[in-house]
N, C-alpha and C positions, 0 to 999 in steps of 0.2 A: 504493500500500500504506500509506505515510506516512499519508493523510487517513479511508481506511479504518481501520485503527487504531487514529488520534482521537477516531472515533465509536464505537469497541467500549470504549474505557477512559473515557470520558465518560457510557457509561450509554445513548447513544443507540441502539446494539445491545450489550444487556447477555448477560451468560454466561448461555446455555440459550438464549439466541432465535436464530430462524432470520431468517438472513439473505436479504438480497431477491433475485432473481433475476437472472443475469446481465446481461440487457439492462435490467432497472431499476436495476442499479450502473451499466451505460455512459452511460443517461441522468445518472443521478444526478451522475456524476463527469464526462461530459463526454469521454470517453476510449472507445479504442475495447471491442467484448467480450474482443477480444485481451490486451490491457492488464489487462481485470478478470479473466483467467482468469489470465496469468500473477503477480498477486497474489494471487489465491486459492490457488494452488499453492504460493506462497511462504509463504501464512500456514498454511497445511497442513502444512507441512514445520516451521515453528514452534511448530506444537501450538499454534496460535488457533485454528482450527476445523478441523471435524468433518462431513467429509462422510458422508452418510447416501443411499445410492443410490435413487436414485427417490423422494428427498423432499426433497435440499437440503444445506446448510451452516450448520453449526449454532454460536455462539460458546461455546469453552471457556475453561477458566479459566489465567491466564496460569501457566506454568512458576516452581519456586523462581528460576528464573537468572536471569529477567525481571522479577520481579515483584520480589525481593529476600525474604528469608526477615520474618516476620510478628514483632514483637516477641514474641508469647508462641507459640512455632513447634509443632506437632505433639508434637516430640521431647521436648520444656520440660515441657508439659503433663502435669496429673496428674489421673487420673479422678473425684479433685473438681470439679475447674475445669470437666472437659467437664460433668460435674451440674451444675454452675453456670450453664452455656451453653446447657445444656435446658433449666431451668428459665427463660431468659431468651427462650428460640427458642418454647418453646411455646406461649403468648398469639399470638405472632406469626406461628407455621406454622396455626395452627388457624384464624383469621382470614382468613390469605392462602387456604387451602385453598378458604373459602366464596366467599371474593371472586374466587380465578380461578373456582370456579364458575357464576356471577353473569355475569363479566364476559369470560371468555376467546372466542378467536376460533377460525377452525378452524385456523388458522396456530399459534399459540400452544397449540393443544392438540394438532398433529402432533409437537411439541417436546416435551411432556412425552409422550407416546405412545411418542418416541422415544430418548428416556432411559429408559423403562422397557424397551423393549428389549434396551434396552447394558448395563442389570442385569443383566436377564436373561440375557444372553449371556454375560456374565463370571460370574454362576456355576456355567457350562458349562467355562469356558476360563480355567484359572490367568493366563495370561500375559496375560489384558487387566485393566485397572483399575479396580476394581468401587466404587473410592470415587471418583473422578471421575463416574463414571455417576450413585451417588447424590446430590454434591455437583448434578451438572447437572438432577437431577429436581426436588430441592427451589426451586433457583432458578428453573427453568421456571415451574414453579406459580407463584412469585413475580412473576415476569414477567407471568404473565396478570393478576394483580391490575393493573395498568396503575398503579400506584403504585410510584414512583422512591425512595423512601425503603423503604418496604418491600423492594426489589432491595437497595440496600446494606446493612442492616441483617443480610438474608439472607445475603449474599455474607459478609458479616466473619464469623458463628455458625459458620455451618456448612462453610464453609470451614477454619475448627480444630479442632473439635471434630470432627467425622466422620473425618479421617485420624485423629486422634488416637486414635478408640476403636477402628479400624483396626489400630495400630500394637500396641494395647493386648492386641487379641483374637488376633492372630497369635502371643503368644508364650502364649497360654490354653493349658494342659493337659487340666483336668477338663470342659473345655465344647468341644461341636462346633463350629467355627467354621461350617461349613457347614447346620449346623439352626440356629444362629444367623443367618446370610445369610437362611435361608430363610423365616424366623419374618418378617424384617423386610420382604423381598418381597412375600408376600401380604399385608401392611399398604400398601405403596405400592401394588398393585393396587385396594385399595377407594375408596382415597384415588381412584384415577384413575378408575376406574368413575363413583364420585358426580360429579367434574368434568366427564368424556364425556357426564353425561344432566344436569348444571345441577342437579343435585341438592346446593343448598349445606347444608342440615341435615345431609345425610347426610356432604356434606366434611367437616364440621365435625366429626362423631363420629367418621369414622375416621382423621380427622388427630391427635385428642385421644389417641384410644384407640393409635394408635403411637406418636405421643412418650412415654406414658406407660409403654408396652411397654420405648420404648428408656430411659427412665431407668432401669426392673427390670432388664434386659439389663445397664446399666452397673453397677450397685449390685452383681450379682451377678460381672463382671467385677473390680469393685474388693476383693471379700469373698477372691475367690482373688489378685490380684494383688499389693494393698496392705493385706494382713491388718493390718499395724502402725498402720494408720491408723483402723482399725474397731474 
């Protein structure tokens, strides 16, 4: 578990990719399947990963209790800052978008397939996590860019910013949270559509045309929120 681990906080299996298959962790490591399923189970139970029935195990993002809380944490934050963090994510989402279109595998695109799911399904079902889901969508897509500075870049943004506008929209009164969920959904559908047919022009426009959504989404969030600040 220790060595597997090493390799998911080192970037080697980054948050949203799926991991290799049991008998290529036994070769890998040298141990028996036995061994690799009773760490699998273990990291399961830790909320590392995410299994996804009839397609695999998929790496999440490490817990506050493990990871330690982030110097500017969810809570801290002020719906400037997440503007700020759009502003700084979206050159970068819109790029990544064309680039996993370009470049993604079918591996790498059953993970973002598969995060679209677990949106999807959390806007069915209060008790699951619908901002992990979208944290793991965004990263996915990043993932397939096969570029490693892009994965961290991703992982720090939108790892703050997204619980944060989360945090933000839950205590909203005059705005549906749930036609806000949904607005955002079929924005990450097109986004996945253009990546499933390598259609980078068209990633590109509808990765633009939703950060640009969610900046309106936030602006409008902050006008009922932080009136004192507008």
């Amino acid at each position: 578990m220790v060595r597997l681990l090493e390799r998911m906080d080192n970037g080697i299996y980054p948050v949203g990719s799926q991991l290799p298959t049991e008998p290529a962790l036994s070769a890998e490591f040298e141990v028996s399947r036995t061994v690799i399923r009773e760490a699998l189970s273990r990291l399961k139970a830790h909320q590392r990963i995410r299994t996804r029935h009839g397609i695999g195990s998929f790496v999440t993002l490490p817990s506050r209790s493990e990871s330690g809380p982030a110097p500017e944490s969810g809570a801290r934050l002020t719906l400037l800052d997440v503007l700020a963090m759009q502003e700084a994510r979206t050159g970068l989402e819109v790029e990544a978008a064309a680039m996993a279109a370009q470049r993604r595998n079918d591996r790498e695109l059953l993970a973002i397939e598969a995060a679209m799911r677990e949106i999807r399904a959390a806007m069915k079902d209060p008790r699951m996590d619908i901002t992990t889901a979208d944290i793991e969508f965004h990263l996915a897509i990043a993932a397939a860019t096969g570029n490693d500075y892009i994965r961290e870049m991703q992982h720090r943004l939108s790892s703050l910013s997204i619980p944060c506008i989360r945090q933000h929209l839950d205590r909203s009164r005059s705005h549906s949270s749930q036609a806000f969920l949904a607005q955002a959904v079929a924005e990450h559908q097109l986004v996945l559509d253009a990546i499933r047919n390598r259609d980078d022009a068209a990633a590109r426009k509808y990765m633009r045309q939703h950060m640009k959504n969610a900046e309106q989404r936030t602006l409008l969030l902050r006008t009922e929120l932080e009136p004192q600040s507008t």
